[in-house]
C-alpha positions in Angstrom: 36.5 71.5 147.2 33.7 73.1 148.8 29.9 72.2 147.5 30.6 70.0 145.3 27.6 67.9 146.1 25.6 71.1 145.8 22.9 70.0 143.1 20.0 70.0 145.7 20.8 73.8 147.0 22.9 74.1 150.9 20.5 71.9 152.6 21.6 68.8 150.8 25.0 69.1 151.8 25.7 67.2 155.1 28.4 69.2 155.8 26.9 72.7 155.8 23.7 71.2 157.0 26.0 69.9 160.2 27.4 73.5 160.6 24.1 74.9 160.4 23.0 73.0 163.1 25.9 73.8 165.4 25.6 77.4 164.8 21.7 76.8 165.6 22.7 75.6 169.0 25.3 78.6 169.6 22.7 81.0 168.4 20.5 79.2 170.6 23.0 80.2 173.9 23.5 83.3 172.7 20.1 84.5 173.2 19.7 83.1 177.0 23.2 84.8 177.6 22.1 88.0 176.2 18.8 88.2 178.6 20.3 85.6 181.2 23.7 87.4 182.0 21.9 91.1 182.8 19.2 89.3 184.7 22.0 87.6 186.8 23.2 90.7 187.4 20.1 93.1 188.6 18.0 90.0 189.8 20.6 88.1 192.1 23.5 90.8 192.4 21.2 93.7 192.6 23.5 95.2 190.1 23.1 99.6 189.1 22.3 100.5 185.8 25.9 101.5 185.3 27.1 98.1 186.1 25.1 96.3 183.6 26.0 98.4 181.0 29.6 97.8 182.3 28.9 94.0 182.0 27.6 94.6 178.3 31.0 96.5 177.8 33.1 93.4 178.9 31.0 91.0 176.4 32.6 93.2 173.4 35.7 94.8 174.8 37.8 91.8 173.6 36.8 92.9 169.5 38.6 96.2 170.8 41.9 94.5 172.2 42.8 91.1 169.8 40.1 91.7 167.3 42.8 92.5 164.1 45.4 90.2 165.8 42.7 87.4 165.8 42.2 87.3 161.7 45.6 86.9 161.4 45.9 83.7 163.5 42.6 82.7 161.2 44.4 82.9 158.1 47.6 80.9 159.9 45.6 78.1 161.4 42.8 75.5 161.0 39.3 77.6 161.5 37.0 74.7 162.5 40.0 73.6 165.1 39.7 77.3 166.6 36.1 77.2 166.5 35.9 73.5 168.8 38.3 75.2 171.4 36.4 78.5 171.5 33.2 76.6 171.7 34.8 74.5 175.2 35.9 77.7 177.1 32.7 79.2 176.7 30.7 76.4 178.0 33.0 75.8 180.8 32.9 79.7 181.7 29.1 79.9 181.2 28.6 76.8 183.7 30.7 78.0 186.5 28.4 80.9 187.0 25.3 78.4 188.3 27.8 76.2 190.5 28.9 79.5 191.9 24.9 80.4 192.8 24.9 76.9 194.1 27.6 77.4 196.3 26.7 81.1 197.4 29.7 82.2 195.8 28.9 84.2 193.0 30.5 88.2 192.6 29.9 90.7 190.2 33.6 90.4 189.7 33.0 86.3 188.5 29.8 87.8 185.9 32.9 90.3 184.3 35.2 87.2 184.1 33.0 85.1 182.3 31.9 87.9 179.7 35.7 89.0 179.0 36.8 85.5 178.3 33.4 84.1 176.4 33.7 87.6 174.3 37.2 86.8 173.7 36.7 83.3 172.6 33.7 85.1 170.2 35.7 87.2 168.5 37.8 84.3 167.2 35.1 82.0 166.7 33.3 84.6 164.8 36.0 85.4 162.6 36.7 81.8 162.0 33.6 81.0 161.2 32.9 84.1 158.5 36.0 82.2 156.8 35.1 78.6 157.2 31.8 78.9 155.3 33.6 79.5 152.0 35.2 76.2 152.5 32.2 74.0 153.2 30.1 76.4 150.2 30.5 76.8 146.7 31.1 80.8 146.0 27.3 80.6 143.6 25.6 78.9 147.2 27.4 81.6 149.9 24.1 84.2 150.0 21.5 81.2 150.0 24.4 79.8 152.7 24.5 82.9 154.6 21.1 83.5 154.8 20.2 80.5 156.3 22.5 80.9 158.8 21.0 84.4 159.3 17.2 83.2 159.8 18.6 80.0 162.2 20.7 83.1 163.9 17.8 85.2 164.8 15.5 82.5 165.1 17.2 80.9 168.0 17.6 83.8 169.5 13.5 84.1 169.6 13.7 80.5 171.8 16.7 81.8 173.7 15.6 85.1 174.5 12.3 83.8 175.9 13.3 80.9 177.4 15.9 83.1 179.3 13.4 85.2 180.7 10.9 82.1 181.6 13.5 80.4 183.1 14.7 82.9 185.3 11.3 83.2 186.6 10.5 79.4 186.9 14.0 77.7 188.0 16.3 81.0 188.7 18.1 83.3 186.6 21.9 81.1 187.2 20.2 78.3 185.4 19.9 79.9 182.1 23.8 80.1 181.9 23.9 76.6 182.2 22.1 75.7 179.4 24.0 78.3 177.3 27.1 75.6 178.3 25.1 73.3 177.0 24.5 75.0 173.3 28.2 75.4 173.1 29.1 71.3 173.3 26.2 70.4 170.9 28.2 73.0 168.6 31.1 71.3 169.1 29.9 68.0 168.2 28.5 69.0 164.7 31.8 70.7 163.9 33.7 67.7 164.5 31.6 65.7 162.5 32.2 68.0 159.0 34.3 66.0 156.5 34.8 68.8 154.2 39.1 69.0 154.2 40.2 72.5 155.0 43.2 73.6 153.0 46.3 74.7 154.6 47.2 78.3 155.0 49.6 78.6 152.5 53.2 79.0 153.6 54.5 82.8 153.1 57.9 82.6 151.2 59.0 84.9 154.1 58.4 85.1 157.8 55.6 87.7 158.0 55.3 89.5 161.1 51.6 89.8 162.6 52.0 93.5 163.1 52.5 93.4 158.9 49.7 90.6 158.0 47.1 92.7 160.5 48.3 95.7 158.7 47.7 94.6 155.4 44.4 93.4 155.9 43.5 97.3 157.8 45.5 98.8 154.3 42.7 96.7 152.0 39.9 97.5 154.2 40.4 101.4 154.7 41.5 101.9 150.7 38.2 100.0 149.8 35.5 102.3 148.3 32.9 99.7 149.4 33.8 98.0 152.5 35.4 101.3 154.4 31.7 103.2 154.2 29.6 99.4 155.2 31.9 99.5 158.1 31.8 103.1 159.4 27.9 102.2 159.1 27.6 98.9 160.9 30.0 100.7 163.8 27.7 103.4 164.4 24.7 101.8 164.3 26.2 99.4 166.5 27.3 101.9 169.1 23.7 103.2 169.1 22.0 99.9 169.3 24.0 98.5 172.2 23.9 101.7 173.6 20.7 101.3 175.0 20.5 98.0 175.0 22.7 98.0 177.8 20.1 99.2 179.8 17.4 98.1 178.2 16.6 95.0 181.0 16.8 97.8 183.4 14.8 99.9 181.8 12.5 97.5 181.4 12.2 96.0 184.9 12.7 99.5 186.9 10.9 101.6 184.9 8.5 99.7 182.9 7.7 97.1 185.5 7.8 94.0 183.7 8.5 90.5 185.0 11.2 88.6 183.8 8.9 86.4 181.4 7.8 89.4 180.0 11.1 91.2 178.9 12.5 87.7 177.6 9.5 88.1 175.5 9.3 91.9 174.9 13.6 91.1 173.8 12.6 88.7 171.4 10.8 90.8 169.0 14.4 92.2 167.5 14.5 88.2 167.1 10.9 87.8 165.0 11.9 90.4 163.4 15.4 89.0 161.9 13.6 85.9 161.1 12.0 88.0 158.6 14.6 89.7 157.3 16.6 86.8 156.8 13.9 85.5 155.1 13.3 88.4 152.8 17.1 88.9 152.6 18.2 86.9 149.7 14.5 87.4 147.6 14.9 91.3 148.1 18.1 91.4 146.6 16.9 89.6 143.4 14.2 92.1 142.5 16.2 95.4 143.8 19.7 94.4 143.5 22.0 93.8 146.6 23.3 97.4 146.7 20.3 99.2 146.5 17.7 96.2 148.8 20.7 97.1 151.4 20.0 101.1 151.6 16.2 100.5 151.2 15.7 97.8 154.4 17.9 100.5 156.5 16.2 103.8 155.5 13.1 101.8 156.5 14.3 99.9 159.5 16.2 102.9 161.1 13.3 105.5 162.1 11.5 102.7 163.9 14.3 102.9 166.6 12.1 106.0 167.5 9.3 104.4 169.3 11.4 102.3 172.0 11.8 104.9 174.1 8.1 105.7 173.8 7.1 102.3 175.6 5.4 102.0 178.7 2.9 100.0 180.6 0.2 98.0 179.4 -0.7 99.3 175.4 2.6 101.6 175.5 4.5 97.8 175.5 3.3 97.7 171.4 5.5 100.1 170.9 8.4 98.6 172.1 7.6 95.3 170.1 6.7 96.6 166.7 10.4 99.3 167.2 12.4 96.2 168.0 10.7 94.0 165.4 11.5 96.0 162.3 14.7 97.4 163.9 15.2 93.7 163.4 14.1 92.9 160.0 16.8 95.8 159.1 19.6 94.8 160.5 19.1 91.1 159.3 19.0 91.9 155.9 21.8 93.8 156.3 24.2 91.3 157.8 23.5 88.8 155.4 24.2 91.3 152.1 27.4 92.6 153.7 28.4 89.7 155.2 28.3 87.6 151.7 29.4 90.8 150.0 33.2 90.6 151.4 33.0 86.4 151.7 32.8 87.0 147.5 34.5 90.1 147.1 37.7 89.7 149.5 41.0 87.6 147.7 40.6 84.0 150.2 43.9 84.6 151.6 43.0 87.9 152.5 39.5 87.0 153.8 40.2 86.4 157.8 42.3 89.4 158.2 39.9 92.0 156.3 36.9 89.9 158.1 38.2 90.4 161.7 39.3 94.2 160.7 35.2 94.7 159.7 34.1 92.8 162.6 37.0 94.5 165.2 35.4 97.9 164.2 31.8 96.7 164.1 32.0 95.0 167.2 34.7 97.0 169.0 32.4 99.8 169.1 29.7 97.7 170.8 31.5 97.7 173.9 32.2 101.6 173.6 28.0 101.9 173.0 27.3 99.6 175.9 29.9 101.4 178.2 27.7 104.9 176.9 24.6 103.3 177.3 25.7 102.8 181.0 26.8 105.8 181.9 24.3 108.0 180.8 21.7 105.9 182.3 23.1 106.5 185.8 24.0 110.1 184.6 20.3 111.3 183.2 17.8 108.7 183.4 16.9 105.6 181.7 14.4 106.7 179.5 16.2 110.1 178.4 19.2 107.4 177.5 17.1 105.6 175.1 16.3 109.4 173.2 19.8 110.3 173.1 21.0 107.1 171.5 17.9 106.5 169.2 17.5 109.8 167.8 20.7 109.6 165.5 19.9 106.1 165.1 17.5 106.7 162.8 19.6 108.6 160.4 22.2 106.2 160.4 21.0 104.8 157.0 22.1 108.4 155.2 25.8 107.0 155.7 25.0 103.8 153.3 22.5 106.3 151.3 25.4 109.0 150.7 28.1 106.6 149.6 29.1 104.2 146.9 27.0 102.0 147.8 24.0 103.8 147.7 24.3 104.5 143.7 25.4 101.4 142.2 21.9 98.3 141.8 24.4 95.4 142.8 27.6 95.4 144.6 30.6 94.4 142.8 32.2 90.8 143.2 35.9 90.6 142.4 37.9 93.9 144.8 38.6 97.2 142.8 42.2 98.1 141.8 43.1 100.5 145.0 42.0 98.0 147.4 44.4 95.7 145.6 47.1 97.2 146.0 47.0 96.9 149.8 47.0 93.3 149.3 49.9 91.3 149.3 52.3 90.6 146.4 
């Protein structure tokens, strides 16, 4: 059973102190690959704004294509056994894009490649993973759990977004990518040494299509007075945020004129500031209750999205670093309240299936924003792209504010009747 050894708090479990430190070595890749693969692109392909946001695209197209099929095959299979051979396609993919520089060999088309199949293997190692930390974690430890997975998250991301941009400058910007590779076996390594037994799926009584199983976990999640209004917020804000963040390395290179040191740093404010709010996370939602320390962080967070387009050279950069830091704090503290809201709230059998739903719309409409962000910076300009996609982004928040959500003190923990009944008999 999960955290049963659990009298000194997560940290003194081996197992989920194991899985944190895997996930602290993929978050670790993950922010080199977010600076390192758009670097690739404008600094050794000489790559258009349109293309990079293209590249952005492939990285989250995948949650678009098999993000519902892929909670089914979560709830059918081993998680930590799909998470191990996620973990070895991405760091094969991410190394063959330095032995391709080595070998002059390296296309654009080779950079799409390696993002479609490394965003595929993240949308089932994500799911996965949201599921698998109710088996190493006690339900009572999941938000103390999820938090600290949070801060290691955007911490990491700190260290790899800076230490993309530093190596680029110092050793090449290929190189980064290989160290990414690296991240991903470490991972590996603490998830094969958990102990914790993961139950098998239970057998249906009845062969169960995955058309059905996918549908029923869409049926829960749209009849859901709670999750369907968290999810039509997380996709729009992150259609807007990855809208210009597609372009935001261009941006800042072309029209800014920073260095590669400087935007790893200038990208790792978003970072400092999810430290933070992973930090505050769990404390906030103590005094204010989850519900309402939820609607609070993002009617704060959101309007700050205002200044990034406002930055510029010199004393203009502050206002890119103070935007993205409490942009940052905001949508920390909200990934760890929704994300241990449905761990708690969503039946276990259910869990992959409404998780991958969430995360298929969440993340699905990161490729469309990225795709957008693209366009319109080769359409209108690179700075007017950043107005048109932060502007609504700071009333985002109203769609949390205006809903269940935002007039209840603490979210409910077992699912309401009419999301039940999309659940299966």
């Amino acid at each position: 059973m999960p955290g049963e050894a659990n009298r000194g708090g997560v940290l003194a479990q081996r197992d989920f102190r194991l899985l944190l430190v895997g996930e602290t070595a993929s978050g670790l890749g993950n922010g080199i690959t977010t600076v390192a693969l758009p670097l690739v692109a404008v600094l050794v392909l000489g790559a258009t704004a349109l293309e990079v946001g293209l590249l952005a695209a492939a990285v989250w197209l995948p949650w678009l294509v098999v993000g519902l099929p892929a909670g089914a095959w979560v709830d059918r299979l081993p998680r930590r056994r799909i998470m191990i051979v996620c973990n070895l396609v991405s760091a094969t993919m991410y190394a063959s894009v330095p032995v391709a520089g080595w070998l002059d060999a390296l296309r654009l088309t080779h950079l799409f490649a390696v993002a479609v199949v490394c965003g595929t293997s993240a949308v089932f190692f994500n799911t996965a993973c949201h599921a698998y930390v109710p088996v190493v974690l006690a339900r009572r430890h999941l938000a103390d759990g999820n938090a600290k997975l949070q801060v290691s998250e955007a911490g990491t991301r700190v260290l790899g977004r800076s230490a993309a941009g530093f190596t680029a400058q110092v050793l090449g910007a290929t190189v980064g990518l290989l160290l990414d590779a690296l991240t991903f076996l470490v991972s590996t390594v603490c998830l094969l040494g958990i102990r914790t037994r993961e139950e098998r799926p239970a057998r249906r009584a009845e062969a169960s299509s995955l058309v059905r199983e996918v549908t029923v976990g869409l049926r829960f999640l749209s009849r859901d007075p709670y999750l369907r209004p968290l999810v039509i917020y997380g996709a729009t804000l992150n259609l807007l945020l990855m809208g210009y963040q597609a372009v935001l390395v261009v941006f800042l290179v072309r029209t800014v004129g920073v260095g590669a040191g400087a935007v790893g740093l200038l990208v790792m404010c978003a970072s400092l500031g999810g430290v933070l709010g992973a930090l505050l996370a769990t404390r906030l939602c103590r005094r204010w209750g989850d519900a309402r320390a939820l609607v609070l962080t993002q009617a704060v967070a959101c309007p700050f999205a205002l200044l990034l387009p406002l930055t510029g050279p010199g004393p203009r950069l502050l206002s890119f670093a103070v935007g993205a830091f409490v942009l940052g704090v905001g949508v920390a503290v909200g990934n760890v309240v929704v994300g241990t809201f449905r761990q708690t709230y969503c039946p276990p059998a259910l869990l992959g299936r409404v998780s991958s739903a969430s995360m298929a719309t969440n993340q699905g409409t990161i490729a469309i924003g990225s795709a957008l962000g693209g366009v319109l910076g080769s359409a209108i300009g690179l700075r007017p792209t950043l107005w048109v996609l932060t502007a609504p982004l700071a009333l985002t928040w109203l769609l949390v504010a205006f809903s269940p959500v935002g007039r209840t003190r603490e979210l409910p923990r077992t699912a309401v009747p009419a999301a039940e009944a999309g659940s299966p008999r």
